[in-house]
MDAnalysis code that builds the backbone (N, CA, C; Angstrom):
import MDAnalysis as mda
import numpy as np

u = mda.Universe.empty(513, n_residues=171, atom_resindex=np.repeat(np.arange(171), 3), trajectory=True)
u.add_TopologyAttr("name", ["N", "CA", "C"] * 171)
u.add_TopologyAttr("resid", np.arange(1, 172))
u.add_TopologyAttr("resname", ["UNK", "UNK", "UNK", "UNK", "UNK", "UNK", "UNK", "UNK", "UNK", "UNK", "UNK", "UNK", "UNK", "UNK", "UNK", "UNK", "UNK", "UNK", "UNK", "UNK", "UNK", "UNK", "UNK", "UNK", "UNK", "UNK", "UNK", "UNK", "UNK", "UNK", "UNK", "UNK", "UNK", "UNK", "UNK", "UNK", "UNK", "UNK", "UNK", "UNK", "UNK", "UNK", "UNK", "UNK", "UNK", "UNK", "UNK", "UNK", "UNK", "UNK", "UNK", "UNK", "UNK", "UNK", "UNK", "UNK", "UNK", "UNK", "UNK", "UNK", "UNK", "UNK", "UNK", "UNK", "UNK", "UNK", "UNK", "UNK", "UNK", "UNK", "UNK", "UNK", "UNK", "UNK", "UNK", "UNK", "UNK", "UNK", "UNK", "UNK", "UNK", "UNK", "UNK", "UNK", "UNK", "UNK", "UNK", "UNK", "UNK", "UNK", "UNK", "UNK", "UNK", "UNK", "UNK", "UNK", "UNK", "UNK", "UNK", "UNK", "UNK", "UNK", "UNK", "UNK", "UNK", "UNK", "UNK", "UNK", "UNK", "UNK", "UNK", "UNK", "UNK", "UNK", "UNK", "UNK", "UNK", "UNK", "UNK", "UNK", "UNK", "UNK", "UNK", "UNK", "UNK", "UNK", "UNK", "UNK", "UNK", "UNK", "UNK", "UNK", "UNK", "UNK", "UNK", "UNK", "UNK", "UNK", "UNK", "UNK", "UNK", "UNK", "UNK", "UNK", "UNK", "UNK", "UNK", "UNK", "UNK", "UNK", "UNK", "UNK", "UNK", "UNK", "UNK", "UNK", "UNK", "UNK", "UNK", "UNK", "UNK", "UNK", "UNK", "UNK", "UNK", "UNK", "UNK", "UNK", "UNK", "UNK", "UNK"])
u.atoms.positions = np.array([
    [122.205, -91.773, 10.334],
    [121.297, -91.660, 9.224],
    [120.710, -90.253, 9.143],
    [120.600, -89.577, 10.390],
    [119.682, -88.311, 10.216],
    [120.939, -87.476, 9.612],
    [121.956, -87.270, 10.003],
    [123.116, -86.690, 9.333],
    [122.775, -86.491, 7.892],
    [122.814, -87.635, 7.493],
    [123.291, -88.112, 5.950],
    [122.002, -87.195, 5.197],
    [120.359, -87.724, 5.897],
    [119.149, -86.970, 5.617],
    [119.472, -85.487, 5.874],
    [119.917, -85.189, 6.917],
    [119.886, -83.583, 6.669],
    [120.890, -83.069, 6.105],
    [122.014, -83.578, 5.559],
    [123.156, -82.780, 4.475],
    [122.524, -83.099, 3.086],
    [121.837, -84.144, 2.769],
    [121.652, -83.889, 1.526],
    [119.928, -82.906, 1.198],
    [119.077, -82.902, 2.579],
    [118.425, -81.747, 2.458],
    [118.973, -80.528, 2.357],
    [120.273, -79.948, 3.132],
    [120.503, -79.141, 2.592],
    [121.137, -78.673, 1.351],
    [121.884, -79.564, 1.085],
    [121.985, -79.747, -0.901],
    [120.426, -79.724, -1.626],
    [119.548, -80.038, -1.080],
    [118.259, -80.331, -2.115],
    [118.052, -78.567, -1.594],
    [117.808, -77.684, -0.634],
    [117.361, -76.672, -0.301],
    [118.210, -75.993, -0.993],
    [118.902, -75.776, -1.007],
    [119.888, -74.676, -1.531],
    [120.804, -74.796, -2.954],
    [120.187, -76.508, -3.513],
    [121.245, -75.985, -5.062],
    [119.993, -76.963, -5.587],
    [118.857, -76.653, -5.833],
    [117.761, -76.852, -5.946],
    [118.177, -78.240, -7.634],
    [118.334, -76.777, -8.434],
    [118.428, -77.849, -9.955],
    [119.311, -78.650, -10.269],
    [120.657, -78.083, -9.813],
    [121.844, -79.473, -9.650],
    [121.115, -80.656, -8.813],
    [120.794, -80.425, -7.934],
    [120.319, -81.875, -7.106],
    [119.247, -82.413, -8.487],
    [118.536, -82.157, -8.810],
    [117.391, -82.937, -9.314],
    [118.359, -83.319, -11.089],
    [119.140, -82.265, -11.543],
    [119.635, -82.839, -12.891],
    [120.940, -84.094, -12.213],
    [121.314, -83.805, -11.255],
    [122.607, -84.738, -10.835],
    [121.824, -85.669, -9.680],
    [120.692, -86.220, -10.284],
    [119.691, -87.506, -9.652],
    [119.879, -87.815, -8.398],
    [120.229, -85.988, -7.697],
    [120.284, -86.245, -6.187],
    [121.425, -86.661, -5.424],
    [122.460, -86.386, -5.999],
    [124.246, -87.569, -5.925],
    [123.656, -89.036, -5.029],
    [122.815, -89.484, -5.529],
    [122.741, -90.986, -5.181],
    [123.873, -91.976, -5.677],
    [123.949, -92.744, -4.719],
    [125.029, -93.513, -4.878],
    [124.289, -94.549, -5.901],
    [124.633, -95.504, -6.952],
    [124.257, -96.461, -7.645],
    [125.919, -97.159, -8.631],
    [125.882, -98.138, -8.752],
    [126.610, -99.180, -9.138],
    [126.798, -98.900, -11.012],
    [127.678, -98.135, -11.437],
    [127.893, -97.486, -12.822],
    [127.181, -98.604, -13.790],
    [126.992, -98.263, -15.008],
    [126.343, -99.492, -16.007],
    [127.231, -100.177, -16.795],
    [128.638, -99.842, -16.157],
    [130.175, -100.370, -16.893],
    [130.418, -101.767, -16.099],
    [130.013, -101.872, -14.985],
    [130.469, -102.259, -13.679],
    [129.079, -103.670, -13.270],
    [129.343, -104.230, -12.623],
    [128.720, -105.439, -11.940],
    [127.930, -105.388, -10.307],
    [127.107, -106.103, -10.037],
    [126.751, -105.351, -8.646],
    [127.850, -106.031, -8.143],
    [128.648, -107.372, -8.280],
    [129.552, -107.588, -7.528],
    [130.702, -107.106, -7.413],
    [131.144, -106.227, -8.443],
    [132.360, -105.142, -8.675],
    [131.999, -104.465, -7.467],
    [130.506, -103.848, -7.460],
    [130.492, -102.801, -6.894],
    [130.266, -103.212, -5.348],
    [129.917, -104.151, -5.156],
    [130.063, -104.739, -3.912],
    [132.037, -104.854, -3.329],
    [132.304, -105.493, -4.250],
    [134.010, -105.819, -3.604],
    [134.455, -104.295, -3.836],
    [134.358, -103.268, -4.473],
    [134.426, -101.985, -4.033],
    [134.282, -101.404, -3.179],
    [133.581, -101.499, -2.619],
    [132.756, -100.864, -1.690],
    [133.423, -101.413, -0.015],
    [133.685, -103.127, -0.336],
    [133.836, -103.622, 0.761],
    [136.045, -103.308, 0.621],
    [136.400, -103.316, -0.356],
    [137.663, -102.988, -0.204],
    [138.026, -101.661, 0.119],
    [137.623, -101.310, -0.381],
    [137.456, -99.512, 0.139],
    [137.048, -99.091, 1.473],
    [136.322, -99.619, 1.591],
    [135.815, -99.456, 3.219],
    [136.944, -99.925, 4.037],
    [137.370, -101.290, 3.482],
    [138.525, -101.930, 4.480],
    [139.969, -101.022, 4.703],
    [139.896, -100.493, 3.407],
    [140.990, -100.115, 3.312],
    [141.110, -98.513, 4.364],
    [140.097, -98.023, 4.191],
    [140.305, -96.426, 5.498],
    [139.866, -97.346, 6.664],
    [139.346, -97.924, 6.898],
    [138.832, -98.456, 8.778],
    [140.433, -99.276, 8.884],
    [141.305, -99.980, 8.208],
    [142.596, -100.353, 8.387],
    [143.237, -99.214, 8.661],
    [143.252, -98.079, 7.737],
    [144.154, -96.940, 7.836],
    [143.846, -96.017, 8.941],
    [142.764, -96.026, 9.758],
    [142.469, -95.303, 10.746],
    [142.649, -96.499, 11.933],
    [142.473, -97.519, 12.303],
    [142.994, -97.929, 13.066],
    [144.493, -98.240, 13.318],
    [145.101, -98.472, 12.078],
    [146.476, -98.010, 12.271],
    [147.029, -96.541, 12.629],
    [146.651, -95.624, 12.608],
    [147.449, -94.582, 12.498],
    [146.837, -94.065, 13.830],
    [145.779, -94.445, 14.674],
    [145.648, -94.266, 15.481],
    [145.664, -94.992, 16.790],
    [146.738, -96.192, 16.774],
    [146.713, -97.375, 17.369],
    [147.673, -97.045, 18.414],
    [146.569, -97.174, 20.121],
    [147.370, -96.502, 21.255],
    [148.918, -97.077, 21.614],
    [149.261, -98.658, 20.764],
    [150.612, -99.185, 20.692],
    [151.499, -98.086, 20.180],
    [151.206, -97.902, 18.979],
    [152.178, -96.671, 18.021],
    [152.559, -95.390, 18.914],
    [150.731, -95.074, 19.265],
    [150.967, -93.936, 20.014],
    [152.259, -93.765, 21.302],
    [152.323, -94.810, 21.953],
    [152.875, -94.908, 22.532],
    [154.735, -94.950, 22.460],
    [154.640, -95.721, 21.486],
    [156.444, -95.764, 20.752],
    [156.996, -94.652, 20.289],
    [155.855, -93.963, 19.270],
    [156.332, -92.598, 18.459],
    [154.893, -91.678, 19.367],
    [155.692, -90.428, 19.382],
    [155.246, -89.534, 20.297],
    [154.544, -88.602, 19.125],
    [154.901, -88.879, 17.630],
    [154.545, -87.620, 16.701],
    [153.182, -88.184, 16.289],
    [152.776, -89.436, 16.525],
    [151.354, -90.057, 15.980],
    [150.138, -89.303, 16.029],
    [150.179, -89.162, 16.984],
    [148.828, -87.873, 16.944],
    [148.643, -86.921, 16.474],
    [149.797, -86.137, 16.285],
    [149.770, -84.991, 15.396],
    [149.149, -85.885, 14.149],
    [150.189, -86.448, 13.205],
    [150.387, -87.046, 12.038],
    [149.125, -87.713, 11.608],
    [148.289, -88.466, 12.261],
    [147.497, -89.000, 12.455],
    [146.343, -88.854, 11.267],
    [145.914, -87.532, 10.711],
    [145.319, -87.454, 10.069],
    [145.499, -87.243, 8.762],
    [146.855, -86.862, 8.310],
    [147.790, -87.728, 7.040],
    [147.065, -88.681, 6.285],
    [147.325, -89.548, 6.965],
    [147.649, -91.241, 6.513],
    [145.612, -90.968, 6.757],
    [144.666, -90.586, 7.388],
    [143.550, -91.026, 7.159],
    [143.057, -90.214, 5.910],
    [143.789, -88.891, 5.927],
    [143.109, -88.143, 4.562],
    [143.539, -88.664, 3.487],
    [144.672, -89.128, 3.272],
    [145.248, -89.574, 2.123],
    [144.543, -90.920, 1.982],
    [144.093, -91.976, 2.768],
    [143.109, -92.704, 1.944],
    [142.041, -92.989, 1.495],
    [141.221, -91.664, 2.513],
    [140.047, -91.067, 2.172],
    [140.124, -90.935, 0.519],
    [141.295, -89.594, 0.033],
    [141.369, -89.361, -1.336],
    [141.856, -90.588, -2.099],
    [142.934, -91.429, -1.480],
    [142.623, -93.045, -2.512],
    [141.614, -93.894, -3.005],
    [140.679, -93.836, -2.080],
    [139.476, -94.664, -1.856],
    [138.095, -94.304, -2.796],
    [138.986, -92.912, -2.962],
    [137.610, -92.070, -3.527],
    [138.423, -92.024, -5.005],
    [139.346, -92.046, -5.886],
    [139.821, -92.184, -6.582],
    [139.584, -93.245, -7.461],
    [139.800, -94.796, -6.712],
    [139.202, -95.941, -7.001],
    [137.448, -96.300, -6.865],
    [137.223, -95.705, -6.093],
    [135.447, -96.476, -6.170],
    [134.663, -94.939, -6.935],
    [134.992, -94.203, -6.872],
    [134.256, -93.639, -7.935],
    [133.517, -93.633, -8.773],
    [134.262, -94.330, -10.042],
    [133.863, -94.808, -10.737],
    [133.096, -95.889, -11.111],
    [133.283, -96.532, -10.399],
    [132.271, -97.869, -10.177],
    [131.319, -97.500, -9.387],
    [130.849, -96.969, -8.098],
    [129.640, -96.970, -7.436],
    [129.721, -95.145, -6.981],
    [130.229, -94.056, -7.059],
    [130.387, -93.322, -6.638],
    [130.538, -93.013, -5.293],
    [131.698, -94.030, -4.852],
    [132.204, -94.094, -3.400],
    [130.742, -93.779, -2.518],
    [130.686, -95.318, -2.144],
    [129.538, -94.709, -0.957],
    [130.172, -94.937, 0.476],
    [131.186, -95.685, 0.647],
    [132.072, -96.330, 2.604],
    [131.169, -96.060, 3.494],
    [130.363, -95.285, 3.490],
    [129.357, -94.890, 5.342],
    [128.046, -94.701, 4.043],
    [127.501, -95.519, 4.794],
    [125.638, -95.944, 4.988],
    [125.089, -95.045, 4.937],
    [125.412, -93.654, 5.941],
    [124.824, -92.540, 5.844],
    [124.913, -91.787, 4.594],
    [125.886, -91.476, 3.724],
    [126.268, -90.830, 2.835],
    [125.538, -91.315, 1.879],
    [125.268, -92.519, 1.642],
    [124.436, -93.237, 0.753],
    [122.541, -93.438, 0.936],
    [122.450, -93.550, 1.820],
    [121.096, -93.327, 2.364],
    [120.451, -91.989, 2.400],
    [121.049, -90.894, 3.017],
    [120.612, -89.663, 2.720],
    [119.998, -89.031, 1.437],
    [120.997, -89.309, 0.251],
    [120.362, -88.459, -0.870],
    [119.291, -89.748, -1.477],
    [119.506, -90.968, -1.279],
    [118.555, -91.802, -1.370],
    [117.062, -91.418, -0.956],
    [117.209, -91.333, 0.232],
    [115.714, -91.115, 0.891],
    [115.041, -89.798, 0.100],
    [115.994, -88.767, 0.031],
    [115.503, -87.348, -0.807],
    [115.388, -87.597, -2.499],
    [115.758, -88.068, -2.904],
    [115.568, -88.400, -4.335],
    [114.483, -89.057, -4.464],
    [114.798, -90.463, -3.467],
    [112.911, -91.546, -3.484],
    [112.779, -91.661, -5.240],
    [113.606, -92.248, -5.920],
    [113.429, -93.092, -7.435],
    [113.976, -93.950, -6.982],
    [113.338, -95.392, -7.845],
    [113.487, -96.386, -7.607],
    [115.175, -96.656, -8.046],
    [115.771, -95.755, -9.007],
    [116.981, -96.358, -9.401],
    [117.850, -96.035, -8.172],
    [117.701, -95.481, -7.466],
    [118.318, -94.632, -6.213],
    [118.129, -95.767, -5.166],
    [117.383, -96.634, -5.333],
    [116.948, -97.768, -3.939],
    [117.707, -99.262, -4.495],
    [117.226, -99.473, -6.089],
    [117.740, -100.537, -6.598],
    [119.194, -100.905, -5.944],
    [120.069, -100.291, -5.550],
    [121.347, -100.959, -5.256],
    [121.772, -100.391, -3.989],
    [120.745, -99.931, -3.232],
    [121.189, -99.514, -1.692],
    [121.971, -100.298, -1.078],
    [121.238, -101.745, -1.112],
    [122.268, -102.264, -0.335],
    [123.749, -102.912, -0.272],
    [124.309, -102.777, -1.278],
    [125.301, -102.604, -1.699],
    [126.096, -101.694, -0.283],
    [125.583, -100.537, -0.505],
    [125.929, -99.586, 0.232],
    [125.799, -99.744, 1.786],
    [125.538, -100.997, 1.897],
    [125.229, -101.000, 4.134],
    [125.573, -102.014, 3.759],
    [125.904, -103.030, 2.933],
    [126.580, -104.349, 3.335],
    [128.307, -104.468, 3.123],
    [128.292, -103.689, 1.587],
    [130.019, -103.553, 1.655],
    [130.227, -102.930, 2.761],
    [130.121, -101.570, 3.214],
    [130.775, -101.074, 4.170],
    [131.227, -102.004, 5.966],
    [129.639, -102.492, 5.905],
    [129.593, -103.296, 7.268],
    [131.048, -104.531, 6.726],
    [130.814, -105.439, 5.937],
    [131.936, -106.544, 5.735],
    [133.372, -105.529, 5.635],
    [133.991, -104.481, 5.301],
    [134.620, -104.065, 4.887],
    [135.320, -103.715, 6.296],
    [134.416, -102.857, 6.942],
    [134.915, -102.222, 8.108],
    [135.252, -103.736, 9.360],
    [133.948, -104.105, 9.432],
    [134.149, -106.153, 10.102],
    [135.736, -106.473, 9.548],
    [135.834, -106.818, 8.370],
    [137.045, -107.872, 7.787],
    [138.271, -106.387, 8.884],
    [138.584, -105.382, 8.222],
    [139.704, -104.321, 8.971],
    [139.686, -104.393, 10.117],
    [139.054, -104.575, 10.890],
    [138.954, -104.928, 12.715],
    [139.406, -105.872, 13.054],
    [139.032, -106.988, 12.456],
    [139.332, -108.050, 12.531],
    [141.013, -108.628, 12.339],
    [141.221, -107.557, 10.926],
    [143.157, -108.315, 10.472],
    [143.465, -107.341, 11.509],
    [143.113, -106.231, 11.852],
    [143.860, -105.341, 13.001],
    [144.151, -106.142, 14.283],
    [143.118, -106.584, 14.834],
    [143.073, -106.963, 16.445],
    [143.882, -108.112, 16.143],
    [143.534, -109.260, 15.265],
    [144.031, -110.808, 14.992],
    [145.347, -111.107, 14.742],
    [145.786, -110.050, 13.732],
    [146.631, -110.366, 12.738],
    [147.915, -108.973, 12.850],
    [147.688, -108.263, 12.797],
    [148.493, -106.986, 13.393],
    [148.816, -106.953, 14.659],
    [147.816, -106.789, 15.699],
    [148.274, -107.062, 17.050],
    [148.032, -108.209, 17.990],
    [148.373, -109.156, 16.850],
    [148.420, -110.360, 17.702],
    [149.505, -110.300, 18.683],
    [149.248, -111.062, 19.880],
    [150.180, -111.090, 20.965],
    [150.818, -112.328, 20.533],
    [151.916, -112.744, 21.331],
    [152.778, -114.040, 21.057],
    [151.774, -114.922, 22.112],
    [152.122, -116.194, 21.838],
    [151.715, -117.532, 23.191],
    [152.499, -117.299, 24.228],
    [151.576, -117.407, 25.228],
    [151.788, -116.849, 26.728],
    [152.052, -115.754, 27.159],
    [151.577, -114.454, 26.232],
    [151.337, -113.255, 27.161],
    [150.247, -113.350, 28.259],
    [150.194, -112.049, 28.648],
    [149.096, -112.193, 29.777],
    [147.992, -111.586, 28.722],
    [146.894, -112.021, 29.361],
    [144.773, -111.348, 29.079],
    [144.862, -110.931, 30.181],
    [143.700, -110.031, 30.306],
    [143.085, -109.578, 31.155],
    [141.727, -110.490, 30.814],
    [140.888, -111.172, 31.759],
    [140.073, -112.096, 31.706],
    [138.939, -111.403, 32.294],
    [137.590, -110.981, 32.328],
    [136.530, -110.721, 33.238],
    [136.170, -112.004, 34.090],
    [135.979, -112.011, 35.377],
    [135.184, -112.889, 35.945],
    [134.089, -112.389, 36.277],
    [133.529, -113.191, 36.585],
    [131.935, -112.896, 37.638],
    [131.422, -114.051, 38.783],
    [131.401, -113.090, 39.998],
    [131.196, -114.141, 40.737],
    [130.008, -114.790, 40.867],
    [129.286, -115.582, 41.996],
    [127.888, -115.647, 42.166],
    [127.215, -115.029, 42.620],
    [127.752, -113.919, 43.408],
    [126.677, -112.836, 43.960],
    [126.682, -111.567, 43.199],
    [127.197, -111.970, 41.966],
    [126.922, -110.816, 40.127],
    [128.417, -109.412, 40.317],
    [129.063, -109.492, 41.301],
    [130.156, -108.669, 41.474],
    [131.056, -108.944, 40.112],
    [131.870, -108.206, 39.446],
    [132.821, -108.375, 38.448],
    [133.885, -107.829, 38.498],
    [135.220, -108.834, 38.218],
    [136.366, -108.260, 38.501],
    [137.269, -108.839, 37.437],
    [138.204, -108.002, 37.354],
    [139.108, -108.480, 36.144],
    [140.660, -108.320, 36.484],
    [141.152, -109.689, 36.321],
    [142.659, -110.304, 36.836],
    [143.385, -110.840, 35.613],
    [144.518, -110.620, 35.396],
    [146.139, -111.050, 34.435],
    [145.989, -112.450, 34.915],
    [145.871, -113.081, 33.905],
    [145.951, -114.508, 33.690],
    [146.741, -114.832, 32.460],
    [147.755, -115.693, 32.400],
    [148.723, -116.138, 31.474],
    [147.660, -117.031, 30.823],
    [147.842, -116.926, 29.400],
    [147.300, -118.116, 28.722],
    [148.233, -118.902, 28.135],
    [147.557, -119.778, 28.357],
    [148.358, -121.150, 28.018],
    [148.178, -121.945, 26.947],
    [148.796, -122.797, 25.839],
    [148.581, -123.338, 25.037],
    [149.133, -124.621, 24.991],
    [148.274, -125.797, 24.823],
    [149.001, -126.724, 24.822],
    [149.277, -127.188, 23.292],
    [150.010, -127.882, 22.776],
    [149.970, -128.196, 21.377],
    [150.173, -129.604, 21.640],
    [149.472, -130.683, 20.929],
    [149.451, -132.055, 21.186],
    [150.588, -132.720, 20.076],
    [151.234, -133.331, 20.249],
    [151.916, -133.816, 18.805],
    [152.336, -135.426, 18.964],
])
Protein backbone atom coordinates (compact mmCIF):
# COMPACT_ATOMS: atom_id res chain seq x y z
CA UNK A 1 0.00 0.00 0.00
CA UNK A 2 2.76 2.53 0.86
CA UNK A 3 4.16 1.84 -2.71
CA UNK A 4 1.00 2.56 -4.44
CA UNK A 5 0.73 5.98 -1.82
CA UNK A 6 4.07 7.06 -2.71
CA UNK A 7 3.99 6.63 -6.71
CA UNK A 8 0.98 8.36 -7.00
CA UNK A 9 2.45 11.18 -4.61
CA UNK A 10 4.93 11.42 -6.84
CA UNK A 11 2.59 11.88 -9.85
CA UNK A 12 0.57 14.43 -7.58
CA UNK A 13 4.25 16.30 -6.86
CA UNK A 14 5.50 16.57 -10.06
CA UNK A 15 2.59 16.71 -12.80
CA UNK A 16 0.62 18.77 -10.45
CA UNK A 17 -2.51 19.76 -13.04
CA UNK A 18 -2.78 16.52 -14.99
CA UNK A 19 -3.28 14.72 -11.65
CA UNK A 20 -6.11 16.99 -10.44
CA UNK A 21 -7.81 17.45 -14.28
CA UNK A 22 -7.27 13.44 -14.78
CA UNK A 23 -9.21 12.96 -11.10
CA UNK A 24 -5.95 11.63 -9.86
CA UNK A 25 -5.91 8.25 -12.33
CA UNK A 26 -8.30 6.73 -9.79
CA UNK A 27 -9.49 3.63 -10.63
CA UNK A 28 -13.60 3.70 -10.85
CA UNK A 29 -16.05 1.35 -12.75
CA UNK A 30 -16.85 3.43 -16.37
CA UNK A 31 -20.69 4.76 -16.51
CA UNK A 32 -21.07 2.31 -19.69
CA UNK A 33 -20.37 -0.63 -17.48
CA UNK A 34 -22.02 -2.36 -14.24
CA UNK A 35 -20.29 -2.74 -10.83
CA UNK A 36 -20.64 -6.38 -11.66
CA UNK A 37 -18.93 -6.05 -15.15
CA UNK A 38 -16.47 -4.37 -13.34
CA UNK A 39 -16.12 -6.78 -10.71
CA UNK A 40 -15.87 -10.02 -13.21
CA UNK A 41 -13.20 -7.73 -14.86
CA UNK A 42 -11.25 -7.20 -12.52
CA UNK A 43 -11.51 -10.76 -11.12
CA UNK A 44 -10.82 -12.26 -14.76
CA UNK A 45 -8.06 -10.19 -15.38
CA UNK A 46 -6.43 -10.68 -12.34
CA UNK A 47 -6.88 -14.49 -12.95
CA UNK A 48 -5.73 -14.32 -16.01
CA UNK A 49 -1.76 -12.75 -15.24
CA UNK A 50 -1.51 -14.72 -11.62
CA UNK A 51 -2.34 -18.00 -14.16
CA UNK A 52 0.18 -16.61 -16.63
CA UNK A 53 2.87 -16.03 -14.09
CA UNK A 54 2.51 -19.11 -12.38
CA UNK A 55 2.70 -20.91 -15.46
CA UNK A 56 5.60 -19.54 -17.03
CA UNK A 57 7.33 -19.73 -13.99
CA UNK A 58 6.45 -23.22 -12.81
CA UNK A 59 9.70 -25.04 -11.26
CA UNK A 60 8.06 -28.39 -13.29
CA UNK A 61 8.58 -26.49 -16.76
CA UNK A 62 11.61 -25.08 -15.43
CA UNK A 63 12.90 -28.11 -15.12
CA UNK A 64 11.91 -29.94 -18.63
CA UNK A 65 12.79 -26.80 -20.79
CA UNK A 66 15.99 -25.19 -19.74
CA UNK A 67 14.98 -21.79 -21.87
CA UNK A 68 12.02 -20.94 -19.20
CA UNK A 69 13.70 -18.54 -17.33
CA UNK A 70 15.07 -16.60 -19.77
CA UNK A 71 11.55 -16.54 -21.64
CA UNK A 72 9.73 -16.16 -18.66
CA UNK A 73 8.89 -12.68 -18.86
CA UNK A 74 7.31 -12.85 -22.44
CA UNK A 75 4.34 -14.64 -21.65
CA UNK A 76 4.01 -12.30 -18.23
CA UNK A 77 4.42 -8.98 -20.24
CA UNK A 78 2.27 -9.95 -22.90
CA UNK A 79 -0.63 -10.44 -20.50
CA UNK A 80 0.06 -7.67 -18.51
CA UNK A 81 -0.60 -5.69 -22.07
CA UNK A 82 -3.81 -8.12 -22.67
CA UNK A 83 -5.28 -7.49 -19.45
CA UNK A 84 -4.82 -3.93 -19.75
CA UNK A 85 -6.36 -3.83 -23.20
CA UNK A 86 -9.55 -5.52 -21.92
CA UNK A 87 -10.24 -3.95 -18.44
CA UNK A 88 -9.51 -0.60 -19.38
CA UNK A 89 -12.24 0.33 -20.41
CA UNK A 90 -14.50 -0.83 -18.01
CA UNK A 91 -12.67 -0.03 -14.65
CA UNK A 92 -9.29 1.32 -15.78
CA UNK A 93 -7.42 -1.89 -15.02
CA UNK A 94 -6.91 -1.84 -11.39
CA UNK A 95 -5.31 -6.17 -10.75
CA UNK A 96 -3.10 -4.99 -7.48
CA UNK A 97 -4.92 -3.16 -4.58
CA UNK A 98 -2.02 -1.02 -4.42
CA UNK A 99 -2.34 0.64 -7.77
CA UNK A 100 -5.85 1.35 -6.93
CA UNK A 101 -5.62 2.54 -3.43
CA UNK A 102 -2.78 4.89 -3.88
CA UNK A 103 -4.22 7.57 -6.15
CA UNK A 104 -7.41 6.91 -4.14
CA UNK A 105 -6.09 7.95 -0.85
CA UNK A 106 -4.41 11.21 -2.75
CA UNK A 107 -7.41 12.30 -4.59
CA UNK A 108 -9.79 11.60 -1.19
CA UNK A 109 -13.32 12.32 -3.48
CA UNK A 110 -15.87 10.37 -2.70
CA UNK A 111 -16.22 9.13 -6.41
CA UNK A 112 -12.63 7.76 -6.03
CA UNK A 113 -13.82 5.56 -2.76
CA UNK A 114 -17.38 4.72 -4.16
CA UNK A 115 -16.06 1.57 -5.97
CA UNK A 116 -12.77 0.76 -4.15
CA UNK A 117 -13.72 -2.26 -3.40
CA UNK A 118 -14.17 -3.65 -6.40
CA UNK A 119 -10.57 -3.17 -6.58
CA UNK A 120 -9.30 -5.55 -3.35
CA UNK A 121 -12.00 -8.02 -3.90
CA UNK A 122 -11.72 -8.82 -7.72
CA UNK A 123 -8.13 -9.03 -7.51
CA UNK A 124 -8.07 -11.21 -4.16
CA UNK A 125 -10.94 -13.86 -5.92
CA UNK A 126 -9.06 -13.58 -9.15
CA UNK A 127 -5.58 -14.26 -7.99
CA UNK A 128 -7.41 -17.17 -5.13
CA UNK A 129 -9.52 -18.84 -8.20
CA UNK A 130 -5.55 -18.92 -10.51
CA UNK A 131 -3.80 -20.70 -7.56
CA UNK A 132 -6.15 -22.74 -7.08
CA UNK A 133 -6.82 -24.22 -11.12
CA UNK A 134 -2.85 -24.12 -10.99
CA UNK A 135 -2.05 -26.34 -7.90
CA UNK A 136 -5.62 -28.54 -8.41
CA UNK A 137 -6.15 -28.75 -11.83
CA UNK A 138 -2.82 -28.17 -13.80
CA UNK A 139 -0.61 -29.91 -11.45
CA UNK A 140 -2.61 -32.33 -10.25
CA UNK A 141 -0.70 -35.49 -9.45
CA UNK A 142 -2.27 -38.93 -10.53
CA UNK A 143 -3.74 -41.47 -7.49
CA UNK A 144 -0.98 -42.87 -5.65
CA UNK A 145 1.86 -40.62 -6.06
CA UNK A 146 3.82 -39.91 -3.12
CA UNK A 147 3.06 -36.38 -0.50
CA UNK A 148 5.32 -35.30 1.51
CA UNK A 149 3.15 -35.25 4.82
CA UNK A 150 4.37 -33.00 8.02
CA UNK A 151 4.18 -34.84 11.24
CA UNK A 152 4.53 -33.69 14.70
CA UNK A 153 5.41 -35.54 17.44
CA UNK A 154 4.48 -35.13 21.21
CA UNK A 155 7.43 -33.57 22.40
CA UNK A 156 6.56 -30.58 19.38
CA UNK A 157 9.71 -31.94 17.12
CA UNK A 158 8.60 -31.89 13.24
CA UNK A 159 9.49 -34.03 10.56
CA UNK A 160 8.43 -34.68 7.15
CA UNK A 161 8.29 -38.32 5.39
CA UNK A 162 6.97 -39.72 1.55
CA UNK A 163 3.89 -41.33 2.22
CA UNK A 164 1.88 -42.92 -0.72
CA UNK A 165 -1.64 -41.87 -0.72
CA UNK A 166 -4.11 -44.01 -1.08
CA UNK A 167 -7.57 -43.99 -2.39
CA UNK A 168 -10.13 -46.20 -1.88
CA UNK A 169 -13.19 -45.96 -4.24
CA UNK A 170 -16.29 -47.89 -2.87
CA UNK A 171 -18.57 -49.29 -5.65
Amino acid sequence: MAGGVCGAGLVKGLQKTPFQVLGGATNTVSADFGIGTGLAAEIIGTFVLVYVVYSATDAKRKARDSHVPVLAPLPIGLAVFVVHLATIPITGCGINPARSFGPAALWNHQQAWDDQWIFWVGPFIGATLAAAYHQFVIRALPLGSHFLFPTMSMSGSMSISGRKLETKLSG
